[in-house]
PDB file with one MODEL, atoms N, CA, C and O in Angstrom:
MODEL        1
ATOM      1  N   UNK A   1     116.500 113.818 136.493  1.00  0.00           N
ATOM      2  CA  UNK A   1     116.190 113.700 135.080  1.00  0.00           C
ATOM      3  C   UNK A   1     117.123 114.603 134.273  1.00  0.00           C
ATOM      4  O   UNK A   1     117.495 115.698 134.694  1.00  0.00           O
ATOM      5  N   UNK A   2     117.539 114.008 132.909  1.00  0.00           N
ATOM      6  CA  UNK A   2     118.297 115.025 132.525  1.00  0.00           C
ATOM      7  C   UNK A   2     117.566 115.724 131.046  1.00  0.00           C
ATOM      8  O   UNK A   2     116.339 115.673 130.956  1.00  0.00           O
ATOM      9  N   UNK A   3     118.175 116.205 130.201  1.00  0.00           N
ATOM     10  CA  UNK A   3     118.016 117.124 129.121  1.00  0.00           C
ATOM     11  C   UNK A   3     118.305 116.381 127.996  1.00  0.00           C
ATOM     12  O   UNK A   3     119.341 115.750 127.788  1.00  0.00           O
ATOM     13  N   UNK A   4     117.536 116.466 127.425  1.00  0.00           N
ATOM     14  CA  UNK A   4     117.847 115.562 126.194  1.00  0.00           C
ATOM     15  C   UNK A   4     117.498 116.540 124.879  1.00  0.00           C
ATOM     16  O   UNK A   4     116.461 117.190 125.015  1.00  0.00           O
ATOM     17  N   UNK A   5     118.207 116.724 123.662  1.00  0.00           N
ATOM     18  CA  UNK A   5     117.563 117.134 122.163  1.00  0.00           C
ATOM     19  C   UNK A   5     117.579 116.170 121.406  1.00  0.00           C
ATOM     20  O   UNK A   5     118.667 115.604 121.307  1.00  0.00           O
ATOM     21  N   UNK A   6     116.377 115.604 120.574  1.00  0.00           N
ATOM     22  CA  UNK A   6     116.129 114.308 119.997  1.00  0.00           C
ATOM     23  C   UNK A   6     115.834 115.366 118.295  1.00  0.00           C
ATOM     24  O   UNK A   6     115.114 116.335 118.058  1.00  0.00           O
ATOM     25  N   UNK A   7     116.946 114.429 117.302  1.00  0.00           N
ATOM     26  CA  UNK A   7     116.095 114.642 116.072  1.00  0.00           C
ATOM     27  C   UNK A   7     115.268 113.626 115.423  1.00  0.00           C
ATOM     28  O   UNK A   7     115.913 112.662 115.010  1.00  0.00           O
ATOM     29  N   UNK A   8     113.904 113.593 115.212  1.00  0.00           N
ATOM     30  CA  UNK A   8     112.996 112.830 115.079  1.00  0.00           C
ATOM     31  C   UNK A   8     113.116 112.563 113.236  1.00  0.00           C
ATOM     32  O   UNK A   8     113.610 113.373 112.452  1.00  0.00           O
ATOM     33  N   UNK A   9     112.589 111.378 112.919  1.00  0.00           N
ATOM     34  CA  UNK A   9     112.322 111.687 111.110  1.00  0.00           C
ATOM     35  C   UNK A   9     110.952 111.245 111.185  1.00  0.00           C
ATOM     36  O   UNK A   9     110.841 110.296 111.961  1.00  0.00           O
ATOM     37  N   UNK A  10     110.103 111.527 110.763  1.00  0.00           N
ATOM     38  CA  UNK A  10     108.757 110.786 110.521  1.00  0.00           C
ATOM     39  C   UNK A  10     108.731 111.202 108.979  1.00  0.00           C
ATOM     40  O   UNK A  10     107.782 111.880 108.586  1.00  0.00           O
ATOM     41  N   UNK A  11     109.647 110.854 108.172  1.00  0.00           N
ATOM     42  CA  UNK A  11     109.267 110.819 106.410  1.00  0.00           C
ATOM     43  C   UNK A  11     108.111 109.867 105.963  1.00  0.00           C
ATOM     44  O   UNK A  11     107.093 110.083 105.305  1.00  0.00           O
ATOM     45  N   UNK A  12     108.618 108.734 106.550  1.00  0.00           N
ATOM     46  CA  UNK A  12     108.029 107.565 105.639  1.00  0.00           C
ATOM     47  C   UNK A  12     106.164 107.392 106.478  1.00  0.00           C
ATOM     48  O   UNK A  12     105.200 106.746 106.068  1.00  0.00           O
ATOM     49  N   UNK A  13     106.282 108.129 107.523  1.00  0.00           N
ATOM     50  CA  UNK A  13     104.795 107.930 107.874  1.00  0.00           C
ATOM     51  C   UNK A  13     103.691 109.847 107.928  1.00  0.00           C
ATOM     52  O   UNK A  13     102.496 110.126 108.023  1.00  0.00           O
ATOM     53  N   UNK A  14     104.625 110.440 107.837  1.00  0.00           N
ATOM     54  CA  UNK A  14     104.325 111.817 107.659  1.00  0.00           C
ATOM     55  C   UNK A  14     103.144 112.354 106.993  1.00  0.00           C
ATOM     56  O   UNK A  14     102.167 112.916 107.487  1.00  0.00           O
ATOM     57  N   UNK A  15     103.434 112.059 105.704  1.00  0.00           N
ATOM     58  CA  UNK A  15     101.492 111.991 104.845  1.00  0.00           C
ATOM     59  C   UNK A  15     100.323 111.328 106.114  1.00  0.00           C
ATOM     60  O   UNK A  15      99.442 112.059 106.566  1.00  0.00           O
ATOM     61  N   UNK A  16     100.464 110.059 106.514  1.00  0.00           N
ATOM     62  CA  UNK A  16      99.649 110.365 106.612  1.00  0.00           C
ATOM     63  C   UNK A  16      99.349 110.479 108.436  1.00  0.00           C
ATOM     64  O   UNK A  16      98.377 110.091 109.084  1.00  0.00           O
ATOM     65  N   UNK A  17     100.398 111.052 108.807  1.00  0.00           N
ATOM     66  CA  UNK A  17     100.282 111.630 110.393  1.00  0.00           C
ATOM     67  C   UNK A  17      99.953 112.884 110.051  1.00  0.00           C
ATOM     68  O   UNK A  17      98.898 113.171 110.617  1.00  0.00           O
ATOM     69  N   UNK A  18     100.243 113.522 109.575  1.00  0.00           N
ATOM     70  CA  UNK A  18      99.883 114.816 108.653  1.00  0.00           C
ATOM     71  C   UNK A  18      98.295 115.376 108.567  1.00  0.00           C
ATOM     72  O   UNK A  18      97.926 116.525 108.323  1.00  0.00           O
ATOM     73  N   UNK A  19      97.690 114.490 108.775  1.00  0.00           N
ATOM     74  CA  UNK A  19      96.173 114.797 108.280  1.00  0.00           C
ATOM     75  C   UNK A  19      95.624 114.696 109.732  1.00  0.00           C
ATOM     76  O   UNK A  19      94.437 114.405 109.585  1.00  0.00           O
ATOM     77  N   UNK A  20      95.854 114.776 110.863  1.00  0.00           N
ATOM     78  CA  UNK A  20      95.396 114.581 111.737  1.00  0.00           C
ATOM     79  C   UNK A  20      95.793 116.294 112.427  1.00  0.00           C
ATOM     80  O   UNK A  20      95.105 117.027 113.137  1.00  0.00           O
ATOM     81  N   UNK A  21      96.897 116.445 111.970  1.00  0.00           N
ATOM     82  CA  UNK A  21      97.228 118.206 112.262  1.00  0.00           C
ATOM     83  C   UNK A  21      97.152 118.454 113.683  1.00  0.00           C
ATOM     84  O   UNK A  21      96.358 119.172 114.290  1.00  0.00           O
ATOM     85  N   UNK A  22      98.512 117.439 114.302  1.00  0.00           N
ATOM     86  CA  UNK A  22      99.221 118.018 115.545  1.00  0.00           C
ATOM     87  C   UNK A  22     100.208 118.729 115.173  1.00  0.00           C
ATOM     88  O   UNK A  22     101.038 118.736 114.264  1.00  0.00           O
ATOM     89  N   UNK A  23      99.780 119.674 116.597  1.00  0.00           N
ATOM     90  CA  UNK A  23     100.676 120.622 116.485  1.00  0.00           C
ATOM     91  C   UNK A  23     102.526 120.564 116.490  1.00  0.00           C
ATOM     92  O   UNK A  23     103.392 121.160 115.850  1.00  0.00           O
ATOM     93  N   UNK A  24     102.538 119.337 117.758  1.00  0.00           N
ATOM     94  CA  UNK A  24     103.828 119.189 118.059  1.00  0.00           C
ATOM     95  C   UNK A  24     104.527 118.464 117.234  1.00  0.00           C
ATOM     96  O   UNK A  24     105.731 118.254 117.374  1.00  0.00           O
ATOM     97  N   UNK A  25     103.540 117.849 115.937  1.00  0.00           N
ATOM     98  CA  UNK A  25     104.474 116.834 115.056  1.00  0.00           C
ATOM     99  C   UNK A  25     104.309 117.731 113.273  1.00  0.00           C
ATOM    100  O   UNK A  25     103.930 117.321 112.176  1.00  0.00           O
ATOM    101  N   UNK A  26     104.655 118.654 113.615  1.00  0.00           N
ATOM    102  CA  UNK A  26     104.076 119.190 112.143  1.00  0.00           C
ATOM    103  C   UNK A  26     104.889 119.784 110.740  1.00  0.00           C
ATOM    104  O   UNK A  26     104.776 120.551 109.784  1.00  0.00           O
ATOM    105  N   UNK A  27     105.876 118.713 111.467  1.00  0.00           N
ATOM    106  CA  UNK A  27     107.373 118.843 110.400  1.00  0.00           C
ATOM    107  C   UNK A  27     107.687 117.248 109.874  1.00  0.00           C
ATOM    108  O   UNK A  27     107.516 116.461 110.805  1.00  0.00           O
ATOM    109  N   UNK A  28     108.120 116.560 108.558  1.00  0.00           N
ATOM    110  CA  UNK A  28     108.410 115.365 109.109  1.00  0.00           C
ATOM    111  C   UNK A  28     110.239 114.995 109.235  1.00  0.00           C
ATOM    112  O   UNK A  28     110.718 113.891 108.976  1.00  0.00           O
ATOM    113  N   UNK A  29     111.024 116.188 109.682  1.00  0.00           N
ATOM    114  CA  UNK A  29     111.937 116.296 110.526  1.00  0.00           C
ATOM    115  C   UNK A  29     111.894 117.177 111.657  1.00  0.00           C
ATOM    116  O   UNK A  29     111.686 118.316 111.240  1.00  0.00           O
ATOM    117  N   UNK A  30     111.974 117.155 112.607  1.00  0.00           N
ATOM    118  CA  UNK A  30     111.796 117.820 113.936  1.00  0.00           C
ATOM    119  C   UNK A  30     112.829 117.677 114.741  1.00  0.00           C
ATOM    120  O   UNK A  30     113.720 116.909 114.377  1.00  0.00           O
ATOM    121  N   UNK A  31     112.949 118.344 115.956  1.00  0.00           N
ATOM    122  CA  UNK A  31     114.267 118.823 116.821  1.00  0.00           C
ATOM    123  C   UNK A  31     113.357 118.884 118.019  1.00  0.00           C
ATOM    124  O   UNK A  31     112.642 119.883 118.103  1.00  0.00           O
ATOM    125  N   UNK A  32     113.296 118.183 118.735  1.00  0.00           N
ATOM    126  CA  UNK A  32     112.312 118.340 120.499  1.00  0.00           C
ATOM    127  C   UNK A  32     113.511 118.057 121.589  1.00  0.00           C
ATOM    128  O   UNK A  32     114.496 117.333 121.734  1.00  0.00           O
ATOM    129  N   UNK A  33     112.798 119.080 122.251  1.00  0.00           N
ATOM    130  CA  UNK A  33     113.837 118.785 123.850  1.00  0.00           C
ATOM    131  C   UNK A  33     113.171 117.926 124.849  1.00  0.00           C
ATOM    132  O   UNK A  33     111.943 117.952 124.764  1.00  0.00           O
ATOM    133  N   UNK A  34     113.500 117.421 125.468  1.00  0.00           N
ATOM    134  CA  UNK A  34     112.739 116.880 126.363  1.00  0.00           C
ATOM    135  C   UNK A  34     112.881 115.738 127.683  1.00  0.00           C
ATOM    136  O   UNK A  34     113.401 114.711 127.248  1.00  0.00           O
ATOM    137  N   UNK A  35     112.567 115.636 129.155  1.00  0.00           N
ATOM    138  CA  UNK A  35     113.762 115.381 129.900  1.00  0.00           C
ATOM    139  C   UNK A  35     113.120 113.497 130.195  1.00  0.00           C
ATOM    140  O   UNK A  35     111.931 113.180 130.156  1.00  0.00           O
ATOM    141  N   UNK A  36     114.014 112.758 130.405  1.00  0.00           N
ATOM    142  CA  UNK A  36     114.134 111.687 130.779  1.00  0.00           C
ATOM    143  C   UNK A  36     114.920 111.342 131.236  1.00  0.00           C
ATOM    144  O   UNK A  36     115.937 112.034 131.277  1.00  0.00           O
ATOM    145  N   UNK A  37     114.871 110.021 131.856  1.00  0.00           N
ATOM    146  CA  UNK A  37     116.312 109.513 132.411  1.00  0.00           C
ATOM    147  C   UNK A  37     116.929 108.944 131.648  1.00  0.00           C
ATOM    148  O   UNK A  37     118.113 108.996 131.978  1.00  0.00           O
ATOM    149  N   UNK A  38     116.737 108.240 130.500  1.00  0.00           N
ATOM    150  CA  UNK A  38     117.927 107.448 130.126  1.00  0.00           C
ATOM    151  C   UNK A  38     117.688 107.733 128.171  1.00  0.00           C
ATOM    152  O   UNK A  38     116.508 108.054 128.027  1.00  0.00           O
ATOM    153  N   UNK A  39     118.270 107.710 127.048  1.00  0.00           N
ATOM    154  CA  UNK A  39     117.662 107.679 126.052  1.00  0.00           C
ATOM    155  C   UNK A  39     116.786 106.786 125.676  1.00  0.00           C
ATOM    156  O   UNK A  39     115.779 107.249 125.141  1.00  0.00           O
ATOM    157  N   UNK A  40     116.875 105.237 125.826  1.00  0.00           N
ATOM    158  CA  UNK A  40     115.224 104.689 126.378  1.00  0.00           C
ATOM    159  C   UNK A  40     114.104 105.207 126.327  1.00  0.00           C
ATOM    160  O   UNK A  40     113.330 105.125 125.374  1.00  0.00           O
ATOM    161  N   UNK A  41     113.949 105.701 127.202  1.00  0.00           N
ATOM    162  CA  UNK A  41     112.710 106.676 127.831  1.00  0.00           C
ATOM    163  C   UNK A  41     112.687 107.660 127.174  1.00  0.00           C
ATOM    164  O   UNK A  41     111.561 108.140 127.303  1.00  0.00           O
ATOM    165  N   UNK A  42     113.454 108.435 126.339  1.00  0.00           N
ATOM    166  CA  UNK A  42     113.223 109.719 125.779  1.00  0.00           C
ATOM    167  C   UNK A  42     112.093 108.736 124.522  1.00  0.00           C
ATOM    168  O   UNK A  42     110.863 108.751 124.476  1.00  0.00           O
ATOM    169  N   UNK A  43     112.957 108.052 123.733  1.00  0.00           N
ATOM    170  CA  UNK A  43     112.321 107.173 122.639  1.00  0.00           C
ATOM    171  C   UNK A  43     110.740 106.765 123.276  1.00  0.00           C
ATOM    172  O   UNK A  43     109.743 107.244 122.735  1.00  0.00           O
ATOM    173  N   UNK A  44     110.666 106.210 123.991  1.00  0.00           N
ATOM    174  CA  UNK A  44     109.444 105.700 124.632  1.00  0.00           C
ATOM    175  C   UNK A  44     108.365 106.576 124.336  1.00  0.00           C
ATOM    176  O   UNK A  44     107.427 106.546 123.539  1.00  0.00           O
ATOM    177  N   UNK A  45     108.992 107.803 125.692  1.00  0.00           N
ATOM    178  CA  UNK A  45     108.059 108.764 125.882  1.00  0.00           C
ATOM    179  C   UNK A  45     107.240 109.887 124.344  1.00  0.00           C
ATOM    180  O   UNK A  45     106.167 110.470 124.184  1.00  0.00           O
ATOM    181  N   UNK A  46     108.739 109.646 123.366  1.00  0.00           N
ATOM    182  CA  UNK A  46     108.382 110.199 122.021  1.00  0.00           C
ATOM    183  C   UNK A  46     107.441 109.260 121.438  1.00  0.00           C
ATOM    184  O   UNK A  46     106.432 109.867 121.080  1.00  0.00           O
ATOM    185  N   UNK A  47     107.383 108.088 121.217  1.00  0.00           N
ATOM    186  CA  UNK A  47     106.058 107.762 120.367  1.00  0.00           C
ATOM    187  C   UNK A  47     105.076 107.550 121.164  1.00  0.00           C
ATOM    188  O   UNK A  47     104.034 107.392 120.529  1.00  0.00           O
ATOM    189  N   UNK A  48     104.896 107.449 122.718  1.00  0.00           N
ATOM    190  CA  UNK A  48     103.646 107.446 123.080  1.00  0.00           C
ATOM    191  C   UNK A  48     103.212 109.054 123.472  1.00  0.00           C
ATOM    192  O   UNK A  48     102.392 109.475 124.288  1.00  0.00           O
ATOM    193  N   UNK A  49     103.644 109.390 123.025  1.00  0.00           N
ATOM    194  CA  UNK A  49     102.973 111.189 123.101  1.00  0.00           C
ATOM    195  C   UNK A  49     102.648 111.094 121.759  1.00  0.00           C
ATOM    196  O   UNK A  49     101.738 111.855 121.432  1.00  0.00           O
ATOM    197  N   UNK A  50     103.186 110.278 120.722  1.00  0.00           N
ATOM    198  CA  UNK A  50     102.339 110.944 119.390  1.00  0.00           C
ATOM    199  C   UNK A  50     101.554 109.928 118.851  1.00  0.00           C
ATOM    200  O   UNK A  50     101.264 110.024 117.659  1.00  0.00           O
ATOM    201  N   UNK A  51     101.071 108.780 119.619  1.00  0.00           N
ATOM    202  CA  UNK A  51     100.559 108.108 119.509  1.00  0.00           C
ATOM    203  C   UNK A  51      98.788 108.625 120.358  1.00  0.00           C
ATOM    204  O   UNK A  51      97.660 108.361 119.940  1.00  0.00           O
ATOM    205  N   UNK A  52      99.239 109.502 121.775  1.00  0.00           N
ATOM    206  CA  UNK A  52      98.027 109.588 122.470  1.00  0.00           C
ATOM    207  C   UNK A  52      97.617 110.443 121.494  1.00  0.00           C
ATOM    208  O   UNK A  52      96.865 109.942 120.658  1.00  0.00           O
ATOM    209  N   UNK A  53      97.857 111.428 121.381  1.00  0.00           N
ATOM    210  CA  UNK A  53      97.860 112.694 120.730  1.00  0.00           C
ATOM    211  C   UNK A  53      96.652 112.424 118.962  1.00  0.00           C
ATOM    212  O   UNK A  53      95.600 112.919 118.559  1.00  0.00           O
ATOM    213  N   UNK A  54      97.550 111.476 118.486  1.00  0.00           N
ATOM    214  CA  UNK A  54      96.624 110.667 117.557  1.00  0.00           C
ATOM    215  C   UNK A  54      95.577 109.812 117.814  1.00  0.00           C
ATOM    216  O   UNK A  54      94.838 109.369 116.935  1.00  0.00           O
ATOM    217  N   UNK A  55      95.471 109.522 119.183  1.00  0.00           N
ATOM    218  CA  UNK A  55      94.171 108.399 119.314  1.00  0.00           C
ATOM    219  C   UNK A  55      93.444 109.728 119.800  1.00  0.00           C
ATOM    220  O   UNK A  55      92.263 109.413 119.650  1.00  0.00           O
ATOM    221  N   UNK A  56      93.452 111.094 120.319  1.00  0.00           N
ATOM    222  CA  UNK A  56      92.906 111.927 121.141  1.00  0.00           C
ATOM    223  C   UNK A  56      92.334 112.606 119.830  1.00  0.00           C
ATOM    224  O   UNK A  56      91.113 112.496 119.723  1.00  0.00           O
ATOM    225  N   UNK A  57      92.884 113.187 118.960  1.00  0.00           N
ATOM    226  CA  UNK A  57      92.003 113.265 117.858  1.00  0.00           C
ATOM    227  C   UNK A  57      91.214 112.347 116.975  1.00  0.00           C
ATOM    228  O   UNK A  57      90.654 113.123 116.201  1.00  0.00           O
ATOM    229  N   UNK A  58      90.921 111.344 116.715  1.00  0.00           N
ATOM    230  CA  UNK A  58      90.922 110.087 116.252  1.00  0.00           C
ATOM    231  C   UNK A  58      90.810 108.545 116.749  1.00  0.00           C
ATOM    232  O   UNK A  58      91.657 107.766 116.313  1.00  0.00           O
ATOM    233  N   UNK A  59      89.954 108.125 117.513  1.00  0.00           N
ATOM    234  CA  UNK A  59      89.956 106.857 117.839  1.00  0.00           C
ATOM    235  C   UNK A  59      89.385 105.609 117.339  1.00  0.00           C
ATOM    236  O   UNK A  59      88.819 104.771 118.040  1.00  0.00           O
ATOM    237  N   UNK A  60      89.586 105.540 115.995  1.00  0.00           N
ATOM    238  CA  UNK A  60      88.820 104.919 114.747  1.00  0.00           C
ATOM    239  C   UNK A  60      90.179 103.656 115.020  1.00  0.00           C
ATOM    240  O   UNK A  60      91.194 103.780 115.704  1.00  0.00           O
ATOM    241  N   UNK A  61      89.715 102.480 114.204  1.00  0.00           N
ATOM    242  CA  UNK A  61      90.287 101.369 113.487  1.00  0.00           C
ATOM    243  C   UNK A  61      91.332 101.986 112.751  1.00  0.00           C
ATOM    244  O   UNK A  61      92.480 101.597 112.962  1.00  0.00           O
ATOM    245  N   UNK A  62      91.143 102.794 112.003  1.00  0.00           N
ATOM    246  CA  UNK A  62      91.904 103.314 111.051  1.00  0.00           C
ATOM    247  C   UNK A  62      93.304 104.093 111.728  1.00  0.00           C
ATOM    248  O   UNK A  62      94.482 104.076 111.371  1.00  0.00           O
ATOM    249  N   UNK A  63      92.687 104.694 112.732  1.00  0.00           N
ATOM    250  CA  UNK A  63      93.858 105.714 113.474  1.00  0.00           C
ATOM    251  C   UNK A  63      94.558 104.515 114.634  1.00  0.00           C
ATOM    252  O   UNK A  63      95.563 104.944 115.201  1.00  0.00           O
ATOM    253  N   UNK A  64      94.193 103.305 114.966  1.00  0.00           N
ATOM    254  CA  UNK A  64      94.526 102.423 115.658  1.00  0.00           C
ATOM    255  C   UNK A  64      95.680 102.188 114.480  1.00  0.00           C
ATOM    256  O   UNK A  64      96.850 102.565 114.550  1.00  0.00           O
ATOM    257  N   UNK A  65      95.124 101.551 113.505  1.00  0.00           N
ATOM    258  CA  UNK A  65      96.361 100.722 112.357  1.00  0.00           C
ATOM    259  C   UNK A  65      97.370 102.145 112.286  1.00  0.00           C
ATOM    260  O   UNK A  65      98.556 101.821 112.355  1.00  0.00           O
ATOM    261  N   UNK A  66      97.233 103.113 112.207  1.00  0.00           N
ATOM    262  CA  UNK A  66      98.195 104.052 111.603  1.00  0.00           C
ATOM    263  C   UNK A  66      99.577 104.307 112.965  1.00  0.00           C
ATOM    264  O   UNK A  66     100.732 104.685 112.770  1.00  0.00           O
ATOM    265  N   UNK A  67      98.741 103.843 114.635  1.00  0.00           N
ATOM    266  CA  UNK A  67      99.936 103.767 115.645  1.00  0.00           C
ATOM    267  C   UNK A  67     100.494 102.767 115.613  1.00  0.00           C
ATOM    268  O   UNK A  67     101.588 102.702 116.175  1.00  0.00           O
ATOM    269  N   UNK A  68      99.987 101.689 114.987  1.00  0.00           N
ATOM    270  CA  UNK A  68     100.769 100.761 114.895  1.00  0.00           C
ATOM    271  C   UNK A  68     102.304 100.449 114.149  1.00  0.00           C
ATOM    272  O   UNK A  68     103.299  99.794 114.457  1.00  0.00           O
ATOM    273  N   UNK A  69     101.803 101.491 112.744  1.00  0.00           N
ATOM    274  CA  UNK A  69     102.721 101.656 111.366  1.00  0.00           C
ATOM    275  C   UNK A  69     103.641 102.841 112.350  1.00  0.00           C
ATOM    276  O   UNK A  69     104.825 102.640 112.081  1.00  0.00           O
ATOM    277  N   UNK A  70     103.571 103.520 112.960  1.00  0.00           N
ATOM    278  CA  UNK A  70     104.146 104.641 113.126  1.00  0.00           C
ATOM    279  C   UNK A  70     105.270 104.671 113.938  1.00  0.00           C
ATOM    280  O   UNK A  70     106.237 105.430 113.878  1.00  0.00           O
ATOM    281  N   UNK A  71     104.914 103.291 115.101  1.00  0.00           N
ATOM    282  CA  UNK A  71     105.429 102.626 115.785  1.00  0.00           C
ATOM    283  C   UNK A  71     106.979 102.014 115.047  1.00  0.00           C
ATOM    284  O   UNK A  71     108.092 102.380 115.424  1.00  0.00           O
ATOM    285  N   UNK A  72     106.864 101.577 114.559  1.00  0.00           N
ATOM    286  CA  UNK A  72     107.630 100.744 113.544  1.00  0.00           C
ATOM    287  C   UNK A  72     108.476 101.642 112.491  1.00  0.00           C
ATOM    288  O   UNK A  72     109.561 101.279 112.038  1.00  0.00           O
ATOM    289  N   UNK A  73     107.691 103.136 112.089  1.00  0.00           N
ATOM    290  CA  UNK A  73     108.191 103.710 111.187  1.00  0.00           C
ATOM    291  C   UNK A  73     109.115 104.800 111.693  1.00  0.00           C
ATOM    292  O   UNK A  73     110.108 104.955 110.981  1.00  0.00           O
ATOM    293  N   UNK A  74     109.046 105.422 112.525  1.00  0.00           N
ATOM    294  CA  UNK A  74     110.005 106.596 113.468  1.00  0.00           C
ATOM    295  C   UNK A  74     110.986 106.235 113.650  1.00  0.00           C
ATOM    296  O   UNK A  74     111.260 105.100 114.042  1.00  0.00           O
ATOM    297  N   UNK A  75     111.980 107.372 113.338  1.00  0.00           N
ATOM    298  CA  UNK A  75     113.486 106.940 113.177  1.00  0.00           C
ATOM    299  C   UNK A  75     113.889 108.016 114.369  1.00  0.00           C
ATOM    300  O   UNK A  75     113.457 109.161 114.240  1.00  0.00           O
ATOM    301  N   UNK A  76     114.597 107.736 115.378  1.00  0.00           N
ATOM    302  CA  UNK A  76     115.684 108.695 115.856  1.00  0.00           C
ATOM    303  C   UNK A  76     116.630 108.959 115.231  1.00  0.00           C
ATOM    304  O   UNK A  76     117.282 107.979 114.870  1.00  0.00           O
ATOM    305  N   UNK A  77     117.131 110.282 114.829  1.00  0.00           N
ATOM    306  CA  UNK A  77     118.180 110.381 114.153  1.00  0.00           C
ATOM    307  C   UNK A  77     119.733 110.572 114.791  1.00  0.00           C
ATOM    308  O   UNK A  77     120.903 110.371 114.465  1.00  0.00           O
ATOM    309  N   UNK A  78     119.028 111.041 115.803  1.00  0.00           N
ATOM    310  CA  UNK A  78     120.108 111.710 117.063  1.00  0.00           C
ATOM    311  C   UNK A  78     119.476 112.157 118.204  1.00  0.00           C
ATOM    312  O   UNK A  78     118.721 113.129 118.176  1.00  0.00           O
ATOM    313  N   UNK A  79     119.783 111.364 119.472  1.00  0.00           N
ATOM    314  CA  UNK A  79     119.868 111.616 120.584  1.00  0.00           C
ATOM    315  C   UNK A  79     120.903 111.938 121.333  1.00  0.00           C
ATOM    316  O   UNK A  79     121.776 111.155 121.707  1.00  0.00           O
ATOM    317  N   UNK A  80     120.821 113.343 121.623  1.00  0.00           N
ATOM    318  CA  UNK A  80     122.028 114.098 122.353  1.00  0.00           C
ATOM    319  C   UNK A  80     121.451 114.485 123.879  1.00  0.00           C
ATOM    320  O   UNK A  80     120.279 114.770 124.128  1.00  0.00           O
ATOM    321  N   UNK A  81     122.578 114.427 124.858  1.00  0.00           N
ATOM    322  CA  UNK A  81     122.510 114.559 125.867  1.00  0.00           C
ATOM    323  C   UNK A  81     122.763 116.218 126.255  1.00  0.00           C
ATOM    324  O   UNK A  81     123.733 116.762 125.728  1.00  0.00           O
ATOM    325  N   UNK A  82     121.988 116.927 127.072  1.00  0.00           N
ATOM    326  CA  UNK A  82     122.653 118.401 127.025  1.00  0.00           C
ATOM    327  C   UNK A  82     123.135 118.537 128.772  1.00  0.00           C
ATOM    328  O   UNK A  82     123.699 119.553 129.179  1.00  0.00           O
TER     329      UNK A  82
ENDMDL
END
């Protein structure tokens, strides 16, 4: 597995990921390291960690529609290999 630094944007869904107050998403630009094999999988593994993370606080209809939008709304800005 290798090393990866990902810059994340969550602008356009931020308000309202915001109200749920994870820890690991609590910027709506961020810088995470984190190892995978391919950039693929880094992407992957990034929205389903902030997707569990949001159903783990929250498992309403409401917090269902918001992984859906969030899905769709997350931008990689840069995936670098280290």
């Amino acid at each position: 597995m290798r090393n990866f630094k990902v810059t994340l944007d969550l602008s356009d869904c931020f308000k309202k990921v915001s109200k749920y107050e994870l820890r690991e998403f609590d910027s709506p630009f961020l810088t995470i390291f984190i190892q995978a094999n391919d950039p693929d999988e880094v992407c992957y593994e990034l929205i389903e960690r902030l997707v569990k993370k949001i159903l783990k606080k929250d498992s309403s209809i409401d917090a269902r529609i918001l992984c859906k939008e969030v899905k769709k709304l997350v931008r990689f800005d840069r995936i670098e290999s280290l």
